[in-house]
Each structure stands twice: as C-alpha cells, then as structure tokens.
C-alpha positions in Angstrom: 108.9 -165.2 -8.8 110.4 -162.1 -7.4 111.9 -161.4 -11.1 108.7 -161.6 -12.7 107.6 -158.9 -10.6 110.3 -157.4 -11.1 110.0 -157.0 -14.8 107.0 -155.9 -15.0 106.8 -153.4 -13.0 110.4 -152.4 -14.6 111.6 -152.1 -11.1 114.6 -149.9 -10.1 117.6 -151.0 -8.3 116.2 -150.5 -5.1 113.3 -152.5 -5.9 115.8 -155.5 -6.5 117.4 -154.9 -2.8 114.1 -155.3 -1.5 112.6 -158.2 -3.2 116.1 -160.0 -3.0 115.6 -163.4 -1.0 111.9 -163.4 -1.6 110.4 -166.7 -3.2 106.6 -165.9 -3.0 105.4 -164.3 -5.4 102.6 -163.4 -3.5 105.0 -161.5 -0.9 107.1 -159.7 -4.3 104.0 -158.3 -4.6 103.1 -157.1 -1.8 106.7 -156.1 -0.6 106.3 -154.3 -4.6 103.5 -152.0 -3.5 105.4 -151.0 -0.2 108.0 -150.2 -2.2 107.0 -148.0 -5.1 104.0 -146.0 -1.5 107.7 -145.3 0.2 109.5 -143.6 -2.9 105.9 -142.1 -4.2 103.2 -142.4 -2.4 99.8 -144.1 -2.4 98.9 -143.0 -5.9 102.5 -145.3 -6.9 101.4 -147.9 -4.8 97.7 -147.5 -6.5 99.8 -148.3 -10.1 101.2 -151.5 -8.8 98.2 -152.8 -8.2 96.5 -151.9 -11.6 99.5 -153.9 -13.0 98.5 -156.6 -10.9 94.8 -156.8 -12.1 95.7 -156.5 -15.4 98.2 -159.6 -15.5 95.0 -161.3 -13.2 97.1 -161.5 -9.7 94.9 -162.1 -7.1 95.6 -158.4 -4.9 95.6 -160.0 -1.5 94.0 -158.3 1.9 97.2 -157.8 2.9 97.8 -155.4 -0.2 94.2 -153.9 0.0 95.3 -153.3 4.0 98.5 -151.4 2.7 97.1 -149.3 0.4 94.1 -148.4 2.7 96.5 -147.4 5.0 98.8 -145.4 2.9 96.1 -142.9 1.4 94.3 -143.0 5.1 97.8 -141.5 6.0 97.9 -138.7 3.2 94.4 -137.4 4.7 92.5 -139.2 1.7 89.4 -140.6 3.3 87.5 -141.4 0.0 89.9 -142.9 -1.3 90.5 -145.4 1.3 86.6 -146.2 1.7 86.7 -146.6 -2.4 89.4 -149.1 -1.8 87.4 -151.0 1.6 84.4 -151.5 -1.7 86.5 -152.8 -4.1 88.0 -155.4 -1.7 84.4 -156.3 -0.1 82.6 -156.2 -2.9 84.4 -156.4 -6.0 86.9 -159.0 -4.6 84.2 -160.6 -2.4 87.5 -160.2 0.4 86.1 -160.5 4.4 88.3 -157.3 6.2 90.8 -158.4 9.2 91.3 -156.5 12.4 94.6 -154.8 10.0 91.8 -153.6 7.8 89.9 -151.9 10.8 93.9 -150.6 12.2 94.8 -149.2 8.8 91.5 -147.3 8.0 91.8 -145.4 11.7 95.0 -144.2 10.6 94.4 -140.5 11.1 91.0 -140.5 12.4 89.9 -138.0 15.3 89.9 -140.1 18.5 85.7 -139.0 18.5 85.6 -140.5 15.1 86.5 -144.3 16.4 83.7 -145.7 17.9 81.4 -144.8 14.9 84.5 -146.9 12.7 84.2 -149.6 15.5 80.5 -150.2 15.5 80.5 -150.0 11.2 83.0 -152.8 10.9 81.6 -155.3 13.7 78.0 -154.6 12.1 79.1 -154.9 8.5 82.2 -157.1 8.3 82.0 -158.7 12.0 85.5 -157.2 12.9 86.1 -155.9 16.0 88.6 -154.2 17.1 91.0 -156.9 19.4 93.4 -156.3 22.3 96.4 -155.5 20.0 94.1 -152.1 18.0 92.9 -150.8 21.9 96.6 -151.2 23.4 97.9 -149.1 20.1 95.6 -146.8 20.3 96.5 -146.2 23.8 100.0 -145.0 22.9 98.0 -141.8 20.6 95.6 -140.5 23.7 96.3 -136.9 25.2 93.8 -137.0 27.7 92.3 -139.2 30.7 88.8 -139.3 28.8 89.9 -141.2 26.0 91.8 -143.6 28.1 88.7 -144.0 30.0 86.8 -144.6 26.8 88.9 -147.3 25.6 89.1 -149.2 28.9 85.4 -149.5 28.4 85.5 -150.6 25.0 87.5 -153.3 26.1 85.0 -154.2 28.6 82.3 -153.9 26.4 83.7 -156.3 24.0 84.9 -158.8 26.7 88.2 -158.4 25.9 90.5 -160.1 28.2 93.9 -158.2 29.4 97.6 -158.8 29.5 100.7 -156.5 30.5 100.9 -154.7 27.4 97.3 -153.3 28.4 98.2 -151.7 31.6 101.4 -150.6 30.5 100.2 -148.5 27.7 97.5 -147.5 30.3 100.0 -146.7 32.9 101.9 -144.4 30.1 98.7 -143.1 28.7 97.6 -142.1 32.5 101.0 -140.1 32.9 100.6 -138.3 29.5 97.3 -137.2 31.1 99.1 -136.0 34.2 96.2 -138.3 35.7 98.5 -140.1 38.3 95.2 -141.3 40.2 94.6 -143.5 37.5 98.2 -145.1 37.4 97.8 -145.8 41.3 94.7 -147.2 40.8 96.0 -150.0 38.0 98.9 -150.4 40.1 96.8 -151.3 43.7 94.5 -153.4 41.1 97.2 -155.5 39.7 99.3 -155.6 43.2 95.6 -156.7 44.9 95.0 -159.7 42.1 98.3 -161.1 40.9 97.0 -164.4 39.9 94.3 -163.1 37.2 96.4 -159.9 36.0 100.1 -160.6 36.1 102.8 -157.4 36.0 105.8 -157.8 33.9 108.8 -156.8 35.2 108.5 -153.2 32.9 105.2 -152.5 35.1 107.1 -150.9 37.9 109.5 -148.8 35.7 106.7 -147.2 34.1 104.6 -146.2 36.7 107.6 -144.7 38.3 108.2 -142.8 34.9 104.6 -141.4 34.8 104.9 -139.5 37.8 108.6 -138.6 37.3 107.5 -137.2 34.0 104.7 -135.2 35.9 106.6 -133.9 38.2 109.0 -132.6 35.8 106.2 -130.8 33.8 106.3 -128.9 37.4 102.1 -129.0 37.5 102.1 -130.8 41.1 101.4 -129.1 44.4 103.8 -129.8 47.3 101.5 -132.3 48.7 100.3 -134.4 45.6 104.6 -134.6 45.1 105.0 -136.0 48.6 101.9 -138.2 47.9 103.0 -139.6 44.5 106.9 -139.8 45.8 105.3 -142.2 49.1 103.8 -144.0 46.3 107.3 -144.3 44.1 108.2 -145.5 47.0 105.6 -148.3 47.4 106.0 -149.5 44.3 109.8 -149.9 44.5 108.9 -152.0 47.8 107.7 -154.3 45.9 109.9 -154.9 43.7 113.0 -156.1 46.5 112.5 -159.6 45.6 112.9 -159.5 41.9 114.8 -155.3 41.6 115.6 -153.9 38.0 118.2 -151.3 36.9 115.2 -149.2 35.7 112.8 -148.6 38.7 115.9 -148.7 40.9 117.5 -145.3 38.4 113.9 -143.6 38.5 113.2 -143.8 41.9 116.7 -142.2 42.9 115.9 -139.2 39.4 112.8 -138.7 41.5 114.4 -137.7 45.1 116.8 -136.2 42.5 113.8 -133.9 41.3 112.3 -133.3 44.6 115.2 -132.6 46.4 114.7 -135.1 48.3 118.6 -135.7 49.7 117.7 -137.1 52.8 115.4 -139.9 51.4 118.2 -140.4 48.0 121.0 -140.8 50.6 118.8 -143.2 52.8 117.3 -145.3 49.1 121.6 -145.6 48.1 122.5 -147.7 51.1 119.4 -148.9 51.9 119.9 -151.0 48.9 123.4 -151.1 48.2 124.1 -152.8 51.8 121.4 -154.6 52.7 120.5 -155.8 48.9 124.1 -155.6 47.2 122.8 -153.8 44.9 125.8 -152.5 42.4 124.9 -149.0 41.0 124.5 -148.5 37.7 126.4 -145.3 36.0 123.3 -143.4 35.5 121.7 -144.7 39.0 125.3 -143.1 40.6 124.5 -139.5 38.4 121.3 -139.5 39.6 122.5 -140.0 43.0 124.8 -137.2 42.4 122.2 -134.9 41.6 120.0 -135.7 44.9 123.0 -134.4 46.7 123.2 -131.7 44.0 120.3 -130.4 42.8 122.2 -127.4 40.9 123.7 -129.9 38.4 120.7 -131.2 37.4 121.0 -130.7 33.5 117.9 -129.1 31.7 117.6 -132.1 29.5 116.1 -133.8 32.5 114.1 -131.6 34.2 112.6 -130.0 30.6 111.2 -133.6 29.2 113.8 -134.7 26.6 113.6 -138.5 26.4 114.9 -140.6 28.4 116.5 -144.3 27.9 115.3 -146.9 30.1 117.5 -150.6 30.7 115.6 -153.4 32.1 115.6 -156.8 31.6 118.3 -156.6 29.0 116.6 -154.3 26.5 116.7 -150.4 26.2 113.1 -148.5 26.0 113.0 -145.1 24.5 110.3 -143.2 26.3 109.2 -140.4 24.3 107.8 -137.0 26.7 106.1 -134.0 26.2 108.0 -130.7 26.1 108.6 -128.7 29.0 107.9 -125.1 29.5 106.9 -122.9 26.0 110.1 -120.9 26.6 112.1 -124.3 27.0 113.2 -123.5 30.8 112.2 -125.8 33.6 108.8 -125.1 35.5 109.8 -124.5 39.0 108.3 -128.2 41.6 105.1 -126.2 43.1 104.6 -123.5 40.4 101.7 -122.4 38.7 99.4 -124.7 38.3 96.6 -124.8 35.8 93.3 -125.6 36.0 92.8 -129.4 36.2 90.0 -130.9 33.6 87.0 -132.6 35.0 87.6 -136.6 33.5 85.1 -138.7 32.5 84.7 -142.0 35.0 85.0 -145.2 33.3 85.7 -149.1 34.3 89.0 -149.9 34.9 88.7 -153.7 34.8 
C-alpha cells in the first residue's frame, strides 16, 4: 500500500524512510501529506491531496485536520476555513475536537471563545479537557487563566492532574502566586474528588522559585511564599521526591535563607534518610554561598526537573532586559488588576 503511494506521488528517499513499515494505506497517506507540509509547506501538503482526489482516495479527517493546521500555522486563515467547507460540506465529514485544536493554531487568546461557541453551535464540538489544559501552557496572563477555568466550568468539564498542573505553571507565568496557593489549599482540602500527582508539589514549588528569581517580590510576599514552600514540602514527608526536595533547598538558596537551608539538610537527611541528590548538595552549597550562585539560575534559563523517574524541562521567561539578575526586593512594577473567575 505504502508503494502505491509512493509512486504516485514520485516520492523522494525520504519519503520511503517515512512510510517504511506502514501497511495502511490510509496511514501512507496521511503520513504522505506530513511529509511533503515538513519539506514545503502547506501549499505541498495541499498537492498531495489533489493527487488523492484525483485517484478517488477518500481524504480522511485526520488529513483535512493536518492540513488545517498547517496553513492555520503559516498565518493563512482563509485558507484553513476554505479547507473546514470542503470537509463539512463537500465531504459531508463531522469535525473532531483535533479539528477545533488545529484551527486555533495561531489565534489571539480573545479570538477563542467566538471559535468555541461556532463549532459547538455548528458542528456540536466542544472543546474537551485535553484543548483547555493545552491551551493553558500558551497564557501570559492571570485573566486568561481565569477565563479558561470558567470555560471548563461552563462546559461541565470534569478535572484531573494535568488541569492543575498546567494551572499551577500558568499561575507562575503570571507571577499570580495567590492563584497557585489557592489550587494547592483546594486540592490539599478535597483529596478524594481532586487527586495530586506526585509532580503537583514540584511545580508549585517552581512557580514561585521562578517568581522570585524574576526579582518582582517584596520582602514580605518572599517570606510569605517561602512559609508556603515550606507547607507544601510538609506534605509531601510521607511520599518525598528528588524534585520538590532540590527546589525547596534553590529557594533558601535564592533567599539567602542559610539558616532555614542548613536546618531543611538535616532536618531530612537524619530524621528521613534522605540521600542528597548532586544538584540538591549544589544547591545546598549555594544557601551557604550565595556569591556562587551562577547567573544561569538566578536569570531564568531552564531548569531540569527528576521526579518519579522522568526528566521535565521547564521552560522560563528571561530575566532582566540587560541579562543581569534583578536584585530579591527590587523595583517592583505595577501589578495588573486580574479578572476573578471560578476555580473549581
């Protein structure tokens, strides 16, 4: 089947590689178009599918979805919303939640719900769980976080860990550290109906680390976020990971908090046998030395998280516009007023 394709499309070597193994010639196809959108772009991927119609292949929703996305990504809206009419009503095809995901490709955040409301009223598609959580990893600001916690209620969406993760994270971005202490004290307050996973912890203790490296905190929001590091890692004695235990100690690390660092290292290297960790012993080093903190640190580079046997890249903002560190309890600007929205 794969050949077939193949030949007619007078495929390259590389085309070969990729449809190597493949017996469906359905999937050739599609794994064609994907193909020829990568080397040339949508208007290549667009040719693939003319071939297709003219040797009377059915072009699939999952190609239509490709394709959508592909010139939606090229900043070609027309295009894409010729391509949503020729699926619905040339090919008669129903749009799937990928449909809705692939033509908000590049859309201004204000843009969505407009997209949202179109497809549930014309194609009864929704956007699920999966489209709100990924959207949460593009927000810059509290408002829109707030705006798709509500669309989720709206919908009567339920919730799982990969919600209030990408919350927590989306909350940091924000520098809005009220709203990661509020998910946290909702999900410590009802366990039974919205679980944590074992990353939960880690990642509210990186949202603040990352705001307090963006050196935007007063002295007294820093001691009230580090009490709430604090709390977090508390409860996390009975079931500890590498990760919070490495963040909480870069915190002190950031604060200059030596007294608290040297305290955290035996507190739970005695009494829990805890064994540290290379980086959790740097960062212990720099609590008791906060000269060698490197700049890579302090001015938001990424940094690798371990925990639970798998390696998370966080991604962060840049620090200062003349790539130095901020100085903890610097100039700070003027906050935003957020919108309010519904949490749960």
């Amino acid at each position: 089947m794969a050949g077939r394709v193949v030949r007619l499309l007078k495929g390259d070597k590389g085309m070969v590689e990729r449809l190597k193994g493949v017996v469906s010639e359905k999937e050739a196809w599609t794994k064609a178009v994907q193909y020829r959108i990568e080397k040339g772009g949508a208007r290549m991927g667009g040719e693939v599918v003319g071939v297709m119609k003219r040797e009377r292949v059915v072009v699939s929703v999952v190609v239509w979805n490709v394709l959508i996305k592909a010139w939606k990504k090229e900043g070609e809206g027309r295009f894409a919303e010729g391509l949503l009419r020729a699926m619905t009503k040339g090919a008669g095809l129903q749009p799937t939640v990928k449909t809705l995901q692939a033509f908000i490709e590049g859309e201004e955040f204000d843009s969505l719900e407009a997209i949202f409301q179109r497809f549930a009223r014309d194609y009864n598609t929704p956007p699920d769980l999966p489209t709100l959580t990924k959207l949460l990893k593009t927000t810059t600001t509290a408002r829109q976080v707030f705006k798709i916690l509500d669309w989720r209620v709206a919908l009567s969406l339920p919730t799982d860990t990969a919600l209030w993760n990408s919350t927590i994270q989306a909350f940091g971005r924000a520098n809005h550290l009220k709203g990661v202490i509020e998910i946290w004290d909702r999900l410590e307050a009802n366990t039974d109906k919205l679980p944590k996973s074992d990353l939960t912890p880690a990642v509210c203790l990186q949202a603040v680390r990352e705001s307090i490296a963006k050196g935007i905190l007063t002295q007294d929001e820093i001691k009230h976020y580090v009490a709430f590091c604090e709390r977090v890692a508390r409860s996390c004695e009975a079931t500890p990971t590498v990760a919070h235990h490495e963040l909480l100690m870069l915190i002190y690390a950031l604060t200059s908090s030596r007294a608290k660092a040297n305290a955290y290292y035996y507190s739970i290297t005695d009494a829990q046998g805890f064994i540290p960790s290379q980086q959790f012993s740097r960062f212990f080093t720099y609590a008791r030395n906060p000269e060698l903190i490197p700049e890579h640190l302090a001015a938001k580079r990424p940094l690798h998280l371990k925990t639970a046997g798998t390696v998370i890249k966080r991604d962060s903002a840049h620090g200062a516009s003349n790539g130095q560190r901020t100085p903890v309890g610097g100039t700070r600007p003027r906050r935003r007023e957020y919108a309010k929205g519904s949490l749960f």
